[in-house]
C-alpha positions in Angstrom: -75.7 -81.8 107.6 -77.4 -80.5 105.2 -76.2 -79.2 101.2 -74.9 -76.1 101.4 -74.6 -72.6 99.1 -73.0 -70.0 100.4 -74.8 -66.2 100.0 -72.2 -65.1 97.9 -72.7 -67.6 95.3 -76.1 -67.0 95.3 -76.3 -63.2 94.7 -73.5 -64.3 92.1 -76.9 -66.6 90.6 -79.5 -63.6 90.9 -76.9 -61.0 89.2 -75.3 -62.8 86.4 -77.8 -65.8 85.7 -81.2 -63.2 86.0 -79.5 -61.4 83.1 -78.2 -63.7 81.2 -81.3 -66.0 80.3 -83.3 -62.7 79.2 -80.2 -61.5 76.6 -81.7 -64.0 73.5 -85.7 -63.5 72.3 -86.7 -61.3 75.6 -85.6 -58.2 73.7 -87.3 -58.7 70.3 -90.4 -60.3 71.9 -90.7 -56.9 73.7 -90.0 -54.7 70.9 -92.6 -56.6 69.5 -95.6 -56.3 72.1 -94.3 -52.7 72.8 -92.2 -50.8 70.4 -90.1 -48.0 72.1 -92.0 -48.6 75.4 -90.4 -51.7 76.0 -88.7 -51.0 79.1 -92.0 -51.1 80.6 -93.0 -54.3 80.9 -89.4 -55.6 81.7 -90.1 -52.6 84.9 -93.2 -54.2 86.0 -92.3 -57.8 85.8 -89.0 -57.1 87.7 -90.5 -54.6 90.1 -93.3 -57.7 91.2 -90.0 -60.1 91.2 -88.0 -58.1 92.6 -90.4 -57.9 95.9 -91.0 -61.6 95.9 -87.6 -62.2 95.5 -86.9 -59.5 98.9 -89.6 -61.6 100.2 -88.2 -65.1 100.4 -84.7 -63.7 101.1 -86.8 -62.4 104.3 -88.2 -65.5 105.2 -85.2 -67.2 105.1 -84.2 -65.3 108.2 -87.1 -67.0 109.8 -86.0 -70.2 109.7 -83.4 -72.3 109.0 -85.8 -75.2 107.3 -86.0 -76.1 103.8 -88.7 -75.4 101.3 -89.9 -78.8 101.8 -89.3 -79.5 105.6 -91.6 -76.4 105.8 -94.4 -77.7 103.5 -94.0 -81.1 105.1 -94.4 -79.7 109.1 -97.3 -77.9 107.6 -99.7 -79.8 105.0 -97.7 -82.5 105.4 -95.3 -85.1 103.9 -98.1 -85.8 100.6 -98.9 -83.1 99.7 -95.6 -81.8 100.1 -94.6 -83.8 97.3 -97.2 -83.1 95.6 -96.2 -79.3 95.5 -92.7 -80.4 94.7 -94.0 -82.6 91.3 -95.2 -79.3 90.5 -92.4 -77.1 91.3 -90.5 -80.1 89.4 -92.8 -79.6 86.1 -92.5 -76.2 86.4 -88.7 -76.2 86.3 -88.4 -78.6 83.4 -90.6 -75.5 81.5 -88.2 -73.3 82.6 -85.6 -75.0 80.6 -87.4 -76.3 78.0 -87.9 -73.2 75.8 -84.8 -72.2 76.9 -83.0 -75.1 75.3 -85.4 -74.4 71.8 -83.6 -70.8 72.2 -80.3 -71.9 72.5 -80.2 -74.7 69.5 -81.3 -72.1 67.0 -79.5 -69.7 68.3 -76.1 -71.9 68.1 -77.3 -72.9 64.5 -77.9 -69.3 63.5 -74.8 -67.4 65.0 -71.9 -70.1 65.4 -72.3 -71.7 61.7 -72.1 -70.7 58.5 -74.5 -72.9 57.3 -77.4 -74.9 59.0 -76.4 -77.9 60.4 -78.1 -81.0 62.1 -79.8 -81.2 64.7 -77.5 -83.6 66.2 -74.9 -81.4 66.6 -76.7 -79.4 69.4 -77.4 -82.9 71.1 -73.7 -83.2 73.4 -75.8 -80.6 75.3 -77.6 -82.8 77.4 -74.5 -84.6 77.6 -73.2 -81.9 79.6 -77.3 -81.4 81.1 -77.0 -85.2 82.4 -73.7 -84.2 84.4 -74.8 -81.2 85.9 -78.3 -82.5 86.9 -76.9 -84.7 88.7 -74.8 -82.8 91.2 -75.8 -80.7 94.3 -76.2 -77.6 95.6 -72.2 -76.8 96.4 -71.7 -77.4 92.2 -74.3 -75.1 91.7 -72.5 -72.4 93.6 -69.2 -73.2 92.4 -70.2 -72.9 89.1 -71.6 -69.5 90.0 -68.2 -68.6 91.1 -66.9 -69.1 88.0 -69.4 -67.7 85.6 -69.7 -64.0 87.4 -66.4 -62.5 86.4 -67.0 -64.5 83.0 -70.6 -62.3 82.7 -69.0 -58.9 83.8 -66.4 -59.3 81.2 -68.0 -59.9 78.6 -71.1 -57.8 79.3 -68.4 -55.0 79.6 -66.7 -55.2 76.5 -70.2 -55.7 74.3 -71.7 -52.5 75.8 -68.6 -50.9 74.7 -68.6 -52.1 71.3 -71.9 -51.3 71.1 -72.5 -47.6 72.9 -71.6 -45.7 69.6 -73.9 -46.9 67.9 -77.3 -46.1 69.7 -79.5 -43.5 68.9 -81.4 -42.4 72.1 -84.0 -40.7 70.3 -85.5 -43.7 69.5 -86.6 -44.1 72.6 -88.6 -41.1 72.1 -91.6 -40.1 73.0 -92.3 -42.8 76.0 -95.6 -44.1 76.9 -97.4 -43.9 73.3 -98.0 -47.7 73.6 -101.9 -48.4 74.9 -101.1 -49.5 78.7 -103.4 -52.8 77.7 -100.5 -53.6 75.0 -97.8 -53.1 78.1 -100.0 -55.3 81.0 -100.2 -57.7 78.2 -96.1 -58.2 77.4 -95.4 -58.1 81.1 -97.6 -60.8 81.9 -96.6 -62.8 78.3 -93.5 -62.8 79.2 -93.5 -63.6 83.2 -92.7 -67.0 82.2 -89.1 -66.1 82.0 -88.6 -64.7 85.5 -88.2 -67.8 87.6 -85.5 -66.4 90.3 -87.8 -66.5 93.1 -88.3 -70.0 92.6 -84.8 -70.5 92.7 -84.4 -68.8 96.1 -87.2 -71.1 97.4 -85.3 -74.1 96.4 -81.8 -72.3 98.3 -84.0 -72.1 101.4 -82.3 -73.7 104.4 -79.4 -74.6 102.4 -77.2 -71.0 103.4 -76.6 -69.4 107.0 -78.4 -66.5 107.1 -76.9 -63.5 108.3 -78.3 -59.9 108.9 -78.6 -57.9 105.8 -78.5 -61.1 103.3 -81.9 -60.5 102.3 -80.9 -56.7 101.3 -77.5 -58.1 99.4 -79.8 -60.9 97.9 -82.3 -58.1 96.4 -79.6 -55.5 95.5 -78.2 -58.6 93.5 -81.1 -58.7 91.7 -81.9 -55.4 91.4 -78.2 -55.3 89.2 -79.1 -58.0 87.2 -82.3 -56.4 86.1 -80.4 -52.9 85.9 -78.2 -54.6 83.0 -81.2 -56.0 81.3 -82.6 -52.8 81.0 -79.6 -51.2 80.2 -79.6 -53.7 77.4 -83.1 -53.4 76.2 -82.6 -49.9 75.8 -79.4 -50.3 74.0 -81.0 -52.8 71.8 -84.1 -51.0 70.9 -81.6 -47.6 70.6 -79.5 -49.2 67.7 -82.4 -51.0 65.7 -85.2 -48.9 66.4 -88.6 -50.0 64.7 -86.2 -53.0 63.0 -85.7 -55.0 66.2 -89.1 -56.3 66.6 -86.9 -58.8 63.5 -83.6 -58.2 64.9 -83.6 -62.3 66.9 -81.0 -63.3 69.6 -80.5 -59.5 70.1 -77.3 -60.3 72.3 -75.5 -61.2 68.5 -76.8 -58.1 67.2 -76.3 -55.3 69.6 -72.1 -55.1 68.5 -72.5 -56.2 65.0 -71.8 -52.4 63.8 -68.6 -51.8 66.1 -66.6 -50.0 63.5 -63.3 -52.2 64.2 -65.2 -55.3 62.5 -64.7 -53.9 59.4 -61.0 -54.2 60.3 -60.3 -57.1 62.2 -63.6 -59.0 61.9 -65.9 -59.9 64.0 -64.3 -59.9 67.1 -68.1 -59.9 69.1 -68.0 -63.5 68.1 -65.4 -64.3 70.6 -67.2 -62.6 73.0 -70.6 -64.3 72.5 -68.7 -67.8 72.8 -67.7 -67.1 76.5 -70.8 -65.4 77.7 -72.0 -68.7 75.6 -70.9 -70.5 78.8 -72.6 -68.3 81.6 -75.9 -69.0 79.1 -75.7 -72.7 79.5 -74.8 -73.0 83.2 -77.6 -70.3 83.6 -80.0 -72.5 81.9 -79.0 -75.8 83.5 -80.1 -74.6 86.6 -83.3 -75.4 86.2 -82.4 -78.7 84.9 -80.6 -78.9 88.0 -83.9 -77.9 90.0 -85.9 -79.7 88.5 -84.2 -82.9 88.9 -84.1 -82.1 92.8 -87.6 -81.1 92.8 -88.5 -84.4 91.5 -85.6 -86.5 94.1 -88.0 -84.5 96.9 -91.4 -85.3 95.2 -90.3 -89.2 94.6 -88.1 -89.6 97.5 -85.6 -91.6 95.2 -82.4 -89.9 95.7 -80.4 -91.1 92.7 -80.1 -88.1 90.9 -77.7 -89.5 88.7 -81.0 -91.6 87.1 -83.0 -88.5 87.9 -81.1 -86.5 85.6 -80.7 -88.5 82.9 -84.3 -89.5 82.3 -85.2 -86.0 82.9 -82.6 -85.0 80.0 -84.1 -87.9 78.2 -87.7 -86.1 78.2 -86.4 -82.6 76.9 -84.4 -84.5 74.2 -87.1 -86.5 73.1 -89.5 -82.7 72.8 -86.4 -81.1 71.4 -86.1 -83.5 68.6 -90.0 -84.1 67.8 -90.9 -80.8 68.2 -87.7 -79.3 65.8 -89.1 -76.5 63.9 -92.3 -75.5 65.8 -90.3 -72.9 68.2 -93.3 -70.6 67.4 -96.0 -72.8 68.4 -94.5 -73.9 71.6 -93.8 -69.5 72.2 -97.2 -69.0 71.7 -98.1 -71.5 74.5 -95.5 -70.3 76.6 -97.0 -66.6 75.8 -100.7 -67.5 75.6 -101.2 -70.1 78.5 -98.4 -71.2 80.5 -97.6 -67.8 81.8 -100.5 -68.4 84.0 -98.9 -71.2 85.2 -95.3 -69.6 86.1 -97.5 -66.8 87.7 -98.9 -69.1 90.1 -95.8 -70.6 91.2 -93.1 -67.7 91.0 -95.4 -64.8 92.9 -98.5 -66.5 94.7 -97.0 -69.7 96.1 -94.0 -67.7 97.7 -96.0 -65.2 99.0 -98.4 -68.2 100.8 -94.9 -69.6 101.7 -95.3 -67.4 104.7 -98.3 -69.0 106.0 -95.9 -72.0 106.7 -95.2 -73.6 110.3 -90.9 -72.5 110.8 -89.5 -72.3 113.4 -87.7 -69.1 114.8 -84.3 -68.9 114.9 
């Protein structure tokens, strides 16, 4: 009997967890490349996504085999793992940057002053545990986080409506369209969710209409980030390009802070907790990406030498987040374009079986 996730949980996953892991540098890195026109790029990344993502929803009503047992009936059981150690590598940079985000952004917004680096380290602590479970703690934790996200998101957008001035989004379409092409495929790296939906294949029943509820999911998730970037952008205007971890700024003026105080804070530490299962999801991935590839199934091991690795990066690589952006932005995105729009779309060359 195979591992099972349920479709609920998993439009839960492409709602709250698509949203979430764009809320921290995805705005400013944006504003950067684009200026006012930075809804565009975030359109035409999600648009492509959003297709592929509608595509291997579809597929999955095909067949009721797994990623793998597909690649293995069809190029069979080497160089299925093969494809796996590089679905597994691609995972592990799907959280690494991620993590880089998350440790300044804890530093920067939780603390009054800097502190060590060892403070962010009970993180893979908490990594090590949820690597190592399956697919039914995966959706359970999706249970839990959606009502968190929709909360929160709720009550930030309301502290934050008053302030944004529309107009700044005014005119549209001034930025050269080589500037947008440019930050939509800079920043593809951060849209993994099809991948995701690969690695759920076989693991739900499949009913008629999933795929639609599936992409609709998406669709909301992407409808928030949107919403956000043009909140964002409306507040700071031609400051946000250096406005960082734009979900701690967006509130900041609510006029009851000058009252009570910063009340957004308490809002930041719960969504805080939809952020880190979000992000552990591709530790979680990765770890059974690389169970597949290996054919070892102690995840348990797995995930701690995998958490092992991104600690070890974490701590020699402490204070070059720009240099490692600028590979993820310059080089890798090539990479996460291969494997989150190409392979997908060749996963229906496969051998399934009809259901």
């Amino acid at each position: 009997m195979k591992t099972k996730i349920s479709v609920r949980q998993i439009c839960f996953i492409m709602l709250a967890y698509t949203a979430v892991g764009k809320l921290l540098s995805y705005p400013t890195a944006l504003s950067y490349f684009c200026g006012r026109d930075l809804l565009f790029p975030a359109i035409i990344d999600f648009l492509i996504e959003g297709i592929i993502v509608w595509s291997v929803a579809f597929l999955c009503s095909r067949t009721d085999k797994t990623f793998f047992e597909l690649l293995k009936g069809t190029v069979g059981n080497v160089c299925a793992r093969i494809i796996f150690g590089f679905f597994a590598v691609l995972f592990l940079f799907a959280a690494l940057l991620p993590i880089f985000e998350q440790e300044l952004y804890v530093h920067t917004i939780f603390y009054d002053t800097v502190p060590s680096l060892l403070v962010f380290m009970p993180f893979f602590i908490f990594a090590i545990y949820a690597g190592s479970k399956r697919f039914e703690n995966i959706g359970r934790c999706a249970d839990l986080c959606l009502p968190i996200f929709v909360i929160t998101m709720a009550v930030i957008f309301i502290m934050s409506c008053g302030e944004v001035e529309w107009d700044n989004l005014l005119p549209v379409l001034k930025t050269p369209a080589k500037d947008v092409f440019t930050a939509a495929a800079g920043t593809v790296f951060r849209f993994v969710e099809p991948c995701w939906l690969l690695m759920f294949m076989g693991r739900f029943k499949y009913k008629k209409g999933d795929a639609a509820k599936i992409t609709l999911s998406y669709a909301a998730g992407a409808a928030i980030v949107l919403l956000f970037l043009a909140t964002f952008y409306g507040i700071y205007g031609g400051l946000a390009p250096s406005r960082t971890f734009a979900i701690s700024r967006t509130s900041l003026y609510f006029s009851a802070i000058d009252t009570i105080g910063r009340v957004d804070l308490i809002m930041l530490y719960v969504l805080e907790t939809v952020m880190l299962f979000a992000l552990v999801l591709n530790v979680q991935l990765a770890v059974y990406a690389i169970s597949e590839c290996s054919g070892w199934e102690n995840r348990v091991i797995i995930s701690l030498l995998v958490n092992v690795a991104l600690a070890a990066v974490i701590i020699s690589c402490d204070g070059f987040y720009n240099s490692i952006y600028n590979l993820y932005n310059q080089w890798l995105w090539i990479y996460f374009l291969i494997f989150t729009v190409i392979v997908p779309c060749l996963a229906w060359t496969l051998k399934r079986r009809t259901r």
